[in-house]
N, CA, C and O atoms as CSV, one atom per row, in Angstrom:
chain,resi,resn,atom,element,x,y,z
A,1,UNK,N,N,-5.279,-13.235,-3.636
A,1,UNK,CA,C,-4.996,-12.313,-2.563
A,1,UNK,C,C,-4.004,-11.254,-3.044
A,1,UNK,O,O,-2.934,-11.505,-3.599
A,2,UNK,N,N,-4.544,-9.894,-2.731
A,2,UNK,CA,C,-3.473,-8.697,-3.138
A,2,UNK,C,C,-2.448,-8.663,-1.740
A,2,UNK,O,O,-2.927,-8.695,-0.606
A,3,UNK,N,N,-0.936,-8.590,-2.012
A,3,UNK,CA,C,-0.240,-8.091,-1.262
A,3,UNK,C,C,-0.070,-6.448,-1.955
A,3,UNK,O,O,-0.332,-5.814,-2.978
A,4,UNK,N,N,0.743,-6.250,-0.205
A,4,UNK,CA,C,0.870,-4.843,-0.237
A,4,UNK,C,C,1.790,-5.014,0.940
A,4,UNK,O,O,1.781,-5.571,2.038
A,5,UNK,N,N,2.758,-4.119,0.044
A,5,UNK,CA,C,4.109,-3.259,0.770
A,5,UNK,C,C,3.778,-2.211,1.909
A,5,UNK,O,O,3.032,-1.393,1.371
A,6,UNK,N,N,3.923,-1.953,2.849
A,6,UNK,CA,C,4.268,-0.460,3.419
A,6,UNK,C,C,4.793,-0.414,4.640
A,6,UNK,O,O,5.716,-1.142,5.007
A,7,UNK,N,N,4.324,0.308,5.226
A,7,UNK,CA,C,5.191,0.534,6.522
A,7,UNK,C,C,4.690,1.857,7.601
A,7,UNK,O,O,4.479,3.035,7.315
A,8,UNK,N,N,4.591,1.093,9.034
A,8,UNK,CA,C,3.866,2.371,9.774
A,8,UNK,C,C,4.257,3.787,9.535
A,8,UNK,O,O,4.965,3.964,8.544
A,9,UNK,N,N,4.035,4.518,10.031
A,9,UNK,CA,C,4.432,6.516,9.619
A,9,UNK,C,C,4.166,6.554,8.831
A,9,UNK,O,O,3.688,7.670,8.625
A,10,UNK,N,N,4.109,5.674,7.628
A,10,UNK,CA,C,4.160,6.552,6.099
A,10,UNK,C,C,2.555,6.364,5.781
A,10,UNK,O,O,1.941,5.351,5.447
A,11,UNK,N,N,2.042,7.891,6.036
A,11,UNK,CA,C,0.496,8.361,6.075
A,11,UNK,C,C,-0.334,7.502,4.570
A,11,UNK,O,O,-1.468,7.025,4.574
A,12,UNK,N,N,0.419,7.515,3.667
A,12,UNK,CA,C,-0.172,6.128,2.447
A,12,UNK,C,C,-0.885,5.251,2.949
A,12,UNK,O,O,-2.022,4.786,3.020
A,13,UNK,N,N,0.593,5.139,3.416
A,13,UNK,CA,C,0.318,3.028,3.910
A,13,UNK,C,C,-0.732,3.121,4.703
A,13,UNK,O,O,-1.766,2.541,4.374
A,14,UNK,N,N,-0.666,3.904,5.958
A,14,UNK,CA,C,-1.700,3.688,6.931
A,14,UNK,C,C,-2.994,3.911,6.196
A,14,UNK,O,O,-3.855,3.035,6.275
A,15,UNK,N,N,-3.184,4.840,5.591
A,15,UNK,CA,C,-4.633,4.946,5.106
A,15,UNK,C,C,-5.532,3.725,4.609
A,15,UNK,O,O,-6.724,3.435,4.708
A,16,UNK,N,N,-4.027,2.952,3.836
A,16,UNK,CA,C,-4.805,1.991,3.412
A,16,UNK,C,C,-4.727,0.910,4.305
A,16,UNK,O,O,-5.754,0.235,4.226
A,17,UNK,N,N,-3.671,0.336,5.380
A,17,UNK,CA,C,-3.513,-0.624,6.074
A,17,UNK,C,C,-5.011,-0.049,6.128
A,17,UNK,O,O,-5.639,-0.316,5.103
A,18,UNK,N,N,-5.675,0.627,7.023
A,18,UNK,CA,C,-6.845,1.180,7.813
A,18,UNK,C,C,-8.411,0.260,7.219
A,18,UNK,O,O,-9.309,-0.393,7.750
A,19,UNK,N,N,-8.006,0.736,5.720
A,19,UNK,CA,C,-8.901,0.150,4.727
A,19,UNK,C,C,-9.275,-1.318,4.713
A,19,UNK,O,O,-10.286,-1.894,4.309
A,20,UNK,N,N,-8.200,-1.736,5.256
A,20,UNK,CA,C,-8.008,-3.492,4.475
A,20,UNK,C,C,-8.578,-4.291,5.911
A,20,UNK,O,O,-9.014,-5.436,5.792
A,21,UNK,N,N,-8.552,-3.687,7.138
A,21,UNK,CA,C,-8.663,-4.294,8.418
A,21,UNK,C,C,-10.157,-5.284,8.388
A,21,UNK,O,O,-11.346,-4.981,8.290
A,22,UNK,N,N,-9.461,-6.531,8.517
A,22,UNK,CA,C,-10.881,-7.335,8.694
A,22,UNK,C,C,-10.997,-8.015,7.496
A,22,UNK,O,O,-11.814,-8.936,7.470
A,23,UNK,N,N,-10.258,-7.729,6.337
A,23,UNK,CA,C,-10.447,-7.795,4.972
A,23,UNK,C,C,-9.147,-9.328,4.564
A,23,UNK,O,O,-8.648,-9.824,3.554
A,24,UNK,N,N,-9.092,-9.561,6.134
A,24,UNK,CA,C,-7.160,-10.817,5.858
A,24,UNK,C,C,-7.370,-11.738,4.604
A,24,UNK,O,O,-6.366,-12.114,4.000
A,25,UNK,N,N,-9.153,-12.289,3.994
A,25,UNK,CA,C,-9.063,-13.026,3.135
A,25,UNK,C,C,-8.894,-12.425,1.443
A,25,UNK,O,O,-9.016,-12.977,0.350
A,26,UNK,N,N,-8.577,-11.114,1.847
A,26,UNK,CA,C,-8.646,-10.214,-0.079
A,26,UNK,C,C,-6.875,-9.805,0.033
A,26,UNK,O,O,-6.097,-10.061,-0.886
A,27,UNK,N,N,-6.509,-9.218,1.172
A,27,UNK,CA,C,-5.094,-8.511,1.228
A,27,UNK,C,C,-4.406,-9.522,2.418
A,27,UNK,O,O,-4.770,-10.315,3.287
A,28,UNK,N,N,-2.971,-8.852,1.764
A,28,UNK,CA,C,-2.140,-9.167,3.189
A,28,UNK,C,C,-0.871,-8.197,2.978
A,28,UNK,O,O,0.004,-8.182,2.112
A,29,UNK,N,N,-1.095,-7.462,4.014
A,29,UNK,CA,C,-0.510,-6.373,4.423
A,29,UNK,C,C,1.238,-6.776,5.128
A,29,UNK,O,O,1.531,-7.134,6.269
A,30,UNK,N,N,2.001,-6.571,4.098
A,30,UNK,CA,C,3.420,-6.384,4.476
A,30,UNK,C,C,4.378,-5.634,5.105
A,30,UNK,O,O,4.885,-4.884,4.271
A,31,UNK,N,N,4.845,-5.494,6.157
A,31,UNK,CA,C,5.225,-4.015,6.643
A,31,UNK,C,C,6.938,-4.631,6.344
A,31,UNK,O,O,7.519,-5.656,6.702
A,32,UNK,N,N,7.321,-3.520,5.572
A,32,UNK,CA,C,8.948,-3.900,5.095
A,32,UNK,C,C,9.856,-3.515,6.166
A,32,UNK,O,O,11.020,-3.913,6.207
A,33,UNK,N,N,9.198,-2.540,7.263
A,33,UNK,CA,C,10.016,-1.999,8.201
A,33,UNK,C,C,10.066,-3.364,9.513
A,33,UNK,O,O,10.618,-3.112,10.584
A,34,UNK,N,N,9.527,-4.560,9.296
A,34,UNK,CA,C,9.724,-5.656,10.489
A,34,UNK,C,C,10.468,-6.510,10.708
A,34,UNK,O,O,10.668,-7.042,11.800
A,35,UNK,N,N,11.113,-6.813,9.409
A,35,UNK,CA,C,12.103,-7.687,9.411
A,35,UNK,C,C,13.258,-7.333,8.036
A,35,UNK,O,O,12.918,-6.663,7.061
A,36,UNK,N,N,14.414,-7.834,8.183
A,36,UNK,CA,C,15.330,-7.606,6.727
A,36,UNK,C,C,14.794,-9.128,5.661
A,36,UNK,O,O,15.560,-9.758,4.931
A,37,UNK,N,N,13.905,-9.301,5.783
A,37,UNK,CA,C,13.198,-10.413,5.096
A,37,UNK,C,C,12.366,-9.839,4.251
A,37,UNK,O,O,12.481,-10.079,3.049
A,38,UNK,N,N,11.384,-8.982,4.725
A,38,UNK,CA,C,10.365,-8.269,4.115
A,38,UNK,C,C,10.862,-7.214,3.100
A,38,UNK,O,O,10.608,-7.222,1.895
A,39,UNK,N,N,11.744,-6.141,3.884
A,39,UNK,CA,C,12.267,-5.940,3.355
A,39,UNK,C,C,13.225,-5.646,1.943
A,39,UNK,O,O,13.289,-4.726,1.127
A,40,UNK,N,N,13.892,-6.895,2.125
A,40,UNK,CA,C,14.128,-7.361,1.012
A,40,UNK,C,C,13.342,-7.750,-0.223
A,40,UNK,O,O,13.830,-7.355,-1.282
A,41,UNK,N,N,12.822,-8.072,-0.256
A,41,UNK,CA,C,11.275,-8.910,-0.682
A,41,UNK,C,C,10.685,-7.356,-1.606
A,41,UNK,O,O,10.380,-7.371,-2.799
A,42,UNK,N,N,10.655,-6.586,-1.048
A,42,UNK,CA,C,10.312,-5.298,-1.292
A,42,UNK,C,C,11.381,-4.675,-2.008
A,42,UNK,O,O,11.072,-4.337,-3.151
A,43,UNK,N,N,12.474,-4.447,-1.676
A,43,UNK,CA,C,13.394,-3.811,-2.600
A,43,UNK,C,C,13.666,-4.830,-3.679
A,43,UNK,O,O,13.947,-4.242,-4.723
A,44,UNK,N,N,13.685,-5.975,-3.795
A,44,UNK,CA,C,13.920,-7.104,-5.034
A,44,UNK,C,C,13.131,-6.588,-5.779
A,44,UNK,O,O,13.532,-6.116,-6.843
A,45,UNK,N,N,11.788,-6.537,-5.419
A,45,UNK,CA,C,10.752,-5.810,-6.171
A,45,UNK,C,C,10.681,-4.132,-6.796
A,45,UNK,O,O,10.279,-3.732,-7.889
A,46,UNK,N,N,11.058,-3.624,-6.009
A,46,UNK,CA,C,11.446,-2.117,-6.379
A,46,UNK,C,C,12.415,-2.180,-7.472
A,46,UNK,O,O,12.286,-1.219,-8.230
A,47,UNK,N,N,13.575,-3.198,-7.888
A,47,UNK,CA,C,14.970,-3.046,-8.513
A,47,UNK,C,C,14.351,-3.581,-9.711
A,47,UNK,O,O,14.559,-2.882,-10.703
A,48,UNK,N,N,13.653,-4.614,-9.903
A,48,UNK,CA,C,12.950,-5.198,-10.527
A,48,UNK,C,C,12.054,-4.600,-11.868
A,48,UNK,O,O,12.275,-4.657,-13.078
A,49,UNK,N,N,11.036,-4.052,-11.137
A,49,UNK,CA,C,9.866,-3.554,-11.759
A,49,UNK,C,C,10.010,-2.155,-12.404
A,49,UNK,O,O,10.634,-1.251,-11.848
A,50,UNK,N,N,9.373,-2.013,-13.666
A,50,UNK,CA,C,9.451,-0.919,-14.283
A,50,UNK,C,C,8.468,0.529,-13.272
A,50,UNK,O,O,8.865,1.689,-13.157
A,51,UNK,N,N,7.245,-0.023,-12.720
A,51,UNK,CA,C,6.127,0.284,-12.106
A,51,UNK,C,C,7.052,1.736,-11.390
A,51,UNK,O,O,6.604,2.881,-11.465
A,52,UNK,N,N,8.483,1.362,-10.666
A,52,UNK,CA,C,8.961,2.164,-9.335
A,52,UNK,C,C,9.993,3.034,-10.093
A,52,UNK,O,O,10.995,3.500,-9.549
A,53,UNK,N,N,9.597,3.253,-11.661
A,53,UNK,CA,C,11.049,3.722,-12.518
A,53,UNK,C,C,10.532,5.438,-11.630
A,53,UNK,O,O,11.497,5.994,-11.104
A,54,UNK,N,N,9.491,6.008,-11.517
A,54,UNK,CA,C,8.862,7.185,-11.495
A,54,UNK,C,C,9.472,7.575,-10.031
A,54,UNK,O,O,10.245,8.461,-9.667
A,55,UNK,N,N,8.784,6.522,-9.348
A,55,UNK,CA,C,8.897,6.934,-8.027
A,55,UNK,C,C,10.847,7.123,-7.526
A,55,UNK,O,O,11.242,7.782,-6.565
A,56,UNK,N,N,11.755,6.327,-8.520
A,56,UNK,CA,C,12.989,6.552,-7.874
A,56,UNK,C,C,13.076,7.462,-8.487
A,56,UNK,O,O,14.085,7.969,-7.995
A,57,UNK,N,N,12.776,8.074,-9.209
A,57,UNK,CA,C,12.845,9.587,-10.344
A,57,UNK,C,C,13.111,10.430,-9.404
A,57,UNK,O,O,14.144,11.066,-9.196
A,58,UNK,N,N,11.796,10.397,-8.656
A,58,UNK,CA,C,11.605,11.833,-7.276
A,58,UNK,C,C,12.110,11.291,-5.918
A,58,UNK,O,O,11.671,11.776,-4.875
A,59,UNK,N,N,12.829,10.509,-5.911
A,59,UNK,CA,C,13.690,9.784,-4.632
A,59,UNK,C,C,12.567,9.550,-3.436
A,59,UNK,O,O,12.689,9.709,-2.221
A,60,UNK,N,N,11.235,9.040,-4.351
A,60,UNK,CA,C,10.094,8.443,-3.135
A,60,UNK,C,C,10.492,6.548,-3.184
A,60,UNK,O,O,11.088,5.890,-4.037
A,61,UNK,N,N,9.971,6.220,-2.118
A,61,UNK,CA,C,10.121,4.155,-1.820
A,61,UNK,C,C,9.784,3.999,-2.735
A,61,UNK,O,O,10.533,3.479,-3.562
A,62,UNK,N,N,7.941,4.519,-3.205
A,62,UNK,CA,C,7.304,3.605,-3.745
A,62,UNK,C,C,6.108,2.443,-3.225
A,62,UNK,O,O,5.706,1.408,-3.758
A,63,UNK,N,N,5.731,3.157,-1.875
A,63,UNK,CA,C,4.911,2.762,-0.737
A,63,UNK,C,C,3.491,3.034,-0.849
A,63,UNK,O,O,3.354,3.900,-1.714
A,64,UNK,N,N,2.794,2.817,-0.547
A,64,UNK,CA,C,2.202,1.440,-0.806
A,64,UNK,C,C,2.498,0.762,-1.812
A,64,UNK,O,O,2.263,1.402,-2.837
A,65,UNK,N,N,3.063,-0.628,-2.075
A,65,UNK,CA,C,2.755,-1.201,-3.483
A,65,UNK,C,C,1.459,-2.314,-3.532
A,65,UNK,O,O,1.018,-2.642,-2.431
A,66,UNK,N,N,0.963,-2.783,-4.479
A,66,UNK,CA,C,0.411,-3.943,-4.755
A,66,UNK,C,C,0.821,-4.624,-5.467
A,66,UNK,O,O,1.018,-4.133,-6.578
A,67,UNK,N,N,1.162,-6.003,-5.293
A,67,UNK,CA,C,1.205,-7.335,-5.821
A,67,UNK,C,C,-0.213,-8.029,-6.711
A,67,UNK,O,O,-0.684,-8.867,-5.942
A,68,UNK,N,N,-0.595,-8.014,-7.303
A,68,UNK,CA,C,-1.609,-8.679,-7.484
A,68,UNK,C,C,-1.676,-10.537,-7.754
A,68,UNK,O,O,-0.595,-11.103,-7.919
A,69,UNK,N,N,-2.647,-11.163,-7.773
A,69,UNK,CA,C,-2.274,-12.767,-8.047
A,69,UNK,C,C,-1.750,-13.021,-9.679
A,69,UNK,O,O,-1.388,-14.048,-10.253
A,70,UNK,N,N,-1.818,-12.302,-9.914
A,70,UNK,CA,C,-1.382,-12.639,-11.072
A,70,UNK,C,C,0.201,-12.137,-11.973
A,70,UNK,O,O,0.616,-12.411,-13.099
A,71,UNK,N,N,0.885,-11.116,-10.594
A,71,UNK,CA,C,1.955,-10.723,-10.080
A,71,UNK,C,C,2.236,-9.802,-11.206
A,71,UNK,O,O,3.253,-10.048,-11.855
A,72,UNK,N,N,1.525,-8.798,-11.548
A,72,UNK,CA,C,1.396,-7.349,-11.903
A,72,UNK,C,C,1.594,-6.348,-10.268
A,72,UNK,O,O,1.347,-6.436,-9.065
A,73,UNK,N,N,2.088,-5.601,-11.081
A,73,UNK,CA,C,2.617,-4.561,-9.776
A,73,UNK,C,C,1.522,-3.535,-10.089
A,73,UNK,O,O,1.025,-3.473,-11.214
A,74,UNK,N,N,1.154,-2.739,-9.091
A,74,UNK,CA,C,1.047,-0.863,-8.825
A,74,UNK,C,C,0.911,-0.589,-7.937
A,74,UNK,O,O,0.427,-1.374,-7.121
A,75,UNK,N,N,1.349,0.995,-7.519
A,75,UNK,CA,C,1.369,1.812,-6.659
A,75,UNK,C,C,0.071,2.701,-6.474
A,75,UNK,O,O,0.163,3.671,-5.722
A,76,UNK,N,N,-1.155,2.433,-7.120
A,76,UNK,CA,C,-1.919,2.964,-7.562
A,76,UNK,C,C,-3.029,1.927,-6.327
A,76,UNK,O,O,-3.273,0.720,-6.303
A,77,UNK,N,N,-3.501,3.121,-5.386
A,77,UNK,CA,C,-4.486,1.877,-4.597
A,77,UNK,C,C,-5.847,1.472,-5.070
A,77,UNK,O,O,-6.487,0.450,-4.817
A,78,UNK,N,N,-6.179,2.632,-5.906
A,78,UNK,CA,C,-7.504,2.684,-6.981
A,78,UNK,C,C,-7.255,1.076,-7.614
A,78,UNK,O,O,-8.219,0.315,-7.526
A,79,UNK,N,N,-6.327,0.696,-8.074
A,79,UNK,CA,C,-5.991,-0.748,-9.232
A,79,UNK,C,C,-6.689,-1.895,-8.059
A,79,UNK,O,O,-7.423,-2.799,-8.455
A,80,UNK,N,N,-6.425,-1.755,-6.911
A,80,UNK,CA,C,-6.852,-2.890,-5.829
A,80,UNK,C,C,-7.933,-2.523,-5.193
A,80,UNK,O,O,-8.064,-3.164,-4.150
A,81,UNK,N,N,-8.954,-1.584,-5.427
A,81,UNK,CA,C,-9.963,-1.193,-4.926
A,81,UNK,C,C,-9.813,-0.076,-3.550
A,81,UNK,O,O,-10.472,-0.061,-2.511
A,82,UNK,N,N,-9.009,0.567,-3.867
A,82,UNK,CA,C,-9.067,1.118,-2.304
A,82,UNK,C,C,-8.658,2.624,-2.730
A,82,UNK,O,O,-8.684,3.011,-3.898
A,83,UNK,N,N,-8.271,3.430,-1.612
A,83,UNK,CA,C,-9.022,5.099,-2.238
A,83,UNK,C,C,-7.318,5.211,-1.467
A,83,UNK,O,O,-6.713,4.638,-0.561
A,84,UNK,N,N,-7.038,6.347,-2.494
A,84,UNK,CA,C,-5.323,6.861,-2.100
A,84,UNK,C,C,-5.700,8.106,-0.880
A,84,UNK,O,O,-6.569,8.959,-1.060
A,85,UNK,N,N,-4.980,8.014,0.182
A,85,UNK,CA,C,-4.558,9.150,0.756
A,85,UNK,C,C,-4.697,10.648,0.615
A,85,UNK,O,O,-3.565,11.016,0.932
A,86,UNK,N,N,-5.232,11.496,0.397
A,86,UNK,CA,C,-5.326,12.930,0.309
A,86,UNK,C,C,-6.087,13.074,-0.971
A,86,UNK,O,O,-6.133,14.264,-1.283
A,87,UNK,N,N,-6.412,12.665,-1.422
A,87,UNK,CA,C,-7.799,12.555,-2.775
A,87,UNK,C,C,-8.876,12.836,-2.109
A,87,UNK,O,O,-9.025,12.869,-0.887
A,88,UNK,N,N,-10.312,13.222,-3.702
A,88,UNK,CA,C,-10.834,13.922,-3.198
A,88,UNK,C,C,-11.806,13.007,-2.460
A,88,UNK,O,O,-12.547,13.577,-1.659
A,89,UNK,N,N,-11.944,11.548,-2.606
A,89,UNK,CA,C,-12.651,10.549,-2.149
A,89,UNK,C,C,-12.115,10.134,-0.349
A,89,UNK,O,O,-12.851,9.455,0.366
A,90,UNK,N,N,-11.198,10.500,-0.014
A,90,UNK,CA,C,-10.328,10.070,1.671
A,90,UNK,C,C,-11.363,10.710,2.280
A,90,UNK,O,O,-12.293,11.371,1.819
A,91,UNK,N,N,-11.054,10.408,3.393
A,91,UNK,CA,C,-11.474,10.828,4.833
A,91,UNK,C,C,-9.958,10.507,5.714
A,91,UNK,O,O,-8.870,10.053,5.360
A,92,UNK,N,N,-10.292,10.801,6.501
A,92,UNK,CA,C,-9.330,10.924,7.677
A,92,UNK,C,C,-8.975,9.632,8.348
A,92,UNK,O,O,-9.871,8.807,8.168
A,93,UNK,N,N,-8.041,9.202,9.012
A,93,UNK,CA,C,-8.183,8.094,9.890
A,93,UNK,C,C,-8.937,8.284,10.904
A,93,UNK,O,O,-9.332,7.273,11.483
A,94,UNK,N,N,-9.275,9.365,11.317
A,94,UNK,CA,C,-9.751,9.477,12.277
A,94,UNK,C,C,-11.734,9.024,11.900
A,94,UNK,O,O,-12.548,8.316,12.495
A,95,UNK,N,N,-11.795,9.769,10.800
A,95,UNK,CA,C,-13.178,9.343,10.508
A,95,UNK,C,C,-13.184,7.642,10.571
A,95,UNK,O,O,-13.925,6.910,11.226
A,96,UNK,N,N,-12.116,7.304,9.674
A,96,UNK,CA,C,-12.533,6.351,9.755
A,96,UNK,C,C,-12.817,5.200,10.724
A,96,UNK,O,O,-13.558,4.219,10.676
A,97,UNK,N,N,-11.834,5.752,11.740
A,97,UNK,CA,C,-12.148,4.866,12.903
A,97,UNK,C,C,-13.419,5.247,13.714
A,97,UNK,O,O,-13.891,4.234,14.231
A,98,UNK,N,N,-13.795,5.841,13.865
A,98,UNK,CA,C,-15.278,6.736,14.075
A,98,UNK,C,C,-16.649,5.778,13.424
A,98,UNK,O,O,-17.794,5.788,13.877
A,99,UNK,N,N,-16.275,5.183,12.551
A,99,UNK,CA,C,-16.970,4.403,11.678
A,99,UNK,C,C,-17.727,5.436,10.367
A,99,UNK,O,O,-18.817,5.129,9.884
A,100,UNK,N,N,-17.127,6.380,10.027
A,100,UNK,CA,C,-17.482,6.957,8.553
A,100,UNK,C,C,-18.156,5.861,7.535
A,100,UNK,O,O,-17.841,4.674,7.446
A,101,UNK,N,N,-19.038,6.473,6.882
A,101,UNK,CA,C,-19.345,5.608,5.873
A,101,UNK,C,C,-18.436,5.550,4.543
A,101,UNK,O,O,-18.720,6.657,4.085
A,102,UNK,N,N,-17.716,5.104,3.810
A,102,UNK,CA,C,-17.168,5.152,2.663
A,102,UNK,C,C,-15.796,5.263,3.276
A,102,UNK,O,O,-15.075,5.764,2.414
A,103,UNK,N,N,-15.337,5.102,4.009
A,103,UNK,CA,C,-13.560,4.972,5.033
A,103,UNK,C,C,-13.752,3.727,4.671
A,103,UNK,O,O,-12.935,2.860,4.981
C-alpha cells in the first residue's frame, strides 16, 4: 500500500486525493492537517529524507508525498501511478467528478 501525505486546499493533494477515491486497498491517504500525530509523521519524514532537499530550497512542504512499501519516498505522483496537477495529462476536478474518462 502507497501512503501519501497532503492536506485539503493544497490543489496537488486534492487532485490526487480525487484520483485514489475507491482505490482504499492500493493508497491511504494522510491528511497532516488532522491531527499533530500525522503531522508529525510527515515532518519526521520531510527532516529525514533527501527527496524534500529541493522542495525546502523554494520554501514549498513538499505535498503530496509518497511512501512506498518498500519505504522509498517521492513527490513525484507519476512514481505511484497517478497524473500531477496542472500537466499536460490533468483534467479538472471538476471533470473529474463529472466522470471524465482518464480523471
Amino acid at each position: 500500500m502507497i501512503k501519501i501525505y497532503g492536506m485539503p486546499g493544497c490543489p496537488y493533494c486534492d487532485y490526487v486525493h480525487a484520483q485514489i477515491a475507491g482505490r482504499e486497498d492500493e493508497f491511504r491517504y494522510i491528511n497532516i492537517a488532522e491531527n499533530i500525530r500525522n503531522l508529525s509523521a510527515f515532518t519526521r519524514l520531510r527532516d529525514t529524507s533527501p527527496v524534500f532537499d529541493s522542495c525546502k530550497q523554494i520554501g514549498d512542504v513538499g505535498i503530496p508525498a509518497f511512501v512506498f512499501e518498500d519505504g522509498s519516498v517521492s513527490i513525484d505522483p507519476a512514481d505511484a501511478g497517478l497524473i500531477e496537477y496542472g500537466s499536460p495529462d490533468a483534467c479538472s476536478i471538476e471533470d473529474h467528478r463529472a466522470g471524465r474518462k482518464g480523471c
